[in-house]
N, C-alpha and C positions, 0 to 999 in steps of 0.2 A: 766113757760112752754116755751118749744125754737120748734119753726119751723122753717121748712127749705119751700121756696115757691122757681118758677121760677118764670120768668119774659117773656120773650122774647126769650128763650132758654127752649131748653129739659137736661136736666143734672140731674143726680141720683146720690147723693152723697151716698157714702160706706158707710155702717157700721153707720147707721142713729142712732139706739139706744146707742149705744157707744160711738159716738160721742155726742151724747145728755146728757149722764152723764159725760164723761170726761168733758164737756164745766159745768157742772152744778157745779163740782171738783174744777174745775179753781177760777170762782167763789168766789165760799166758802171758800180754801186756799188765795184770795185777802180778806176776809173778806166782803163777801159779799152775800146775797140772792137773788133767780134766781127769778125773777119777767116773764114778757112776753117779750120775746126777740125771734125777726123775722130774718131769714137771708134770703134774696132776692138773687138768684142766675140769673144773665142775664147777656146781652153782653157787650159789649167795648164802642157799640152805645149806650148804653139806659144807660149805668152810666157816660158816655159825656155829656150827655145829662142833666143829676144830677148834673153831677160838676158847669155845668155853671149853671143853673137855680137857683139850693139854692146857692152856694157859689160860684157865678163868677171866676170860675178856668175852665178857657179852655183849659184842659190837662187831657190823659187817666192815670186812676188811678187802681189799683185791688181792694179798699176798701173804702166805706163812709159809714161813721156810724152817729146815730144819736138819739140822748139819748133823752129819754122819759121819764125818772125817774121824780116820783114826793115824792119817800121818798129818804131819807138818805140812805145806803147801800142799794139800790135794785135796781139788772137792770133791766132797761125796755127799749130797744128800738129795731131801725131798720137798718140790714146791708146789705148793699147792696156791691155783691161779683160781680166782671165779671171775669168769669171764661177763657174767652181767653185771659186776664193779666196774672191770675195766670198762665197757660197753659205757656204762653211768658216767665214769670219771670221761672219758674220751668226751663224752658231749658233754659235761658240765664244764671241761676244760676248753672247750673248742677246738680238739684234735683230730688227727685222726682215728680210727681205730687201732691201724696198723702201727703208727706211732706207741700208742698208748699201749698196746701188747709188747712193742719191743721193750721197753722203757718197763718196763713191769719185769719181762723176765731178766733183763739186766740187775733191775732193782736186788729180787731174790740171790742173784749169781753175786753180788758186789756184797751179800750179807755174806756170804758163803767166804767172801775174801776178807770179811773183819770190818767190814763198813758197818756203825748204824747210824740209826736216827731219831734218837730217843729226844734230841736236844732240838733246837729250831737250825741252829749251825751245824750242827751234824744232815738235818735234811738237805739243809740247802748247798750242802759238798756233796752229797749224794744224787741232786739234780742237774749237778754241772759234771759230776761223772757221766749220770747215768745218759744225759744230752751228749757228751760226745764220744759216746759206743753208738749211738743211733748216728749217729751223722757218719761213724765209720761204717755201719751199716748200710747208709745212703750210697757212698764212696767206693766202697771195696764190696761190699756183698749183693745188692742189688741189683746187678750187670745179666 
């Protein structure tokens, strides 16, 4: 099951059932099953906030994830979005919003699958993932 909760923030994310199966899609083409996975939407302050407390990084972030799983191929955990990141990265990138939230919660979902991106090569197989779940997004869930 995936919910979407706020935090600190009012924010209505689009297209909540569609995105609810596109993220479940992702998933399953990683080879994997959708267990309880939470996306925490709040601010800039309250995932600062996160950074440093669990993981001593005092630096704003758009995304911290944090895996729950207790079997093998299933997700379980919790992500936490600050949506005035993503808001920031969309216009500094030149995207859209909607883009740049998808691409964010994919990002979290493909940690959850064993992705990261500690490395510059690791980010950028993590860009060409996370681009073509949005573009299945565009294709199959949009409609």
């Amino acid at each position: 099951m995936i919910t979407f909760f706020n935090e600190d923030i009012s924010f209505n994310l689009k297209h909540k059932l569609k995105t609810k199966s596109w993220l479940k899609k992702v998933a399953e083409l990683e080879g994997f099953r959708m267990g309880n996975l939470n996306y925490i939407f709040c601010s800039d302050n309250y995932l600062h906030q996160i950074n440093v407390e669990y993981l001593d990084h005092d630096t704003l972030t758009d995304i911290i994830t944090f895996d729950n799983s207790e079997e093998e191929q299933t997700i379980e955990g919790d992500i936490f979005v600050s949506v005035e990141r993503v808001q920031d990265n969309a216009k500094d990138l030149s995207v859209p919003f909607d883009d740049e939230i998808l691409r964010v919660l994919a990002h979290g979902l493909l940690h959850l699958c064993g992705y990261d991106d500690h490395t510059d090569e690791e980010e950028a197989e993590m860009r060409v993932i996370e681009s073509k779940y949005i573009q299945l997004f565009r294709t199959d869930f949009s409609k």
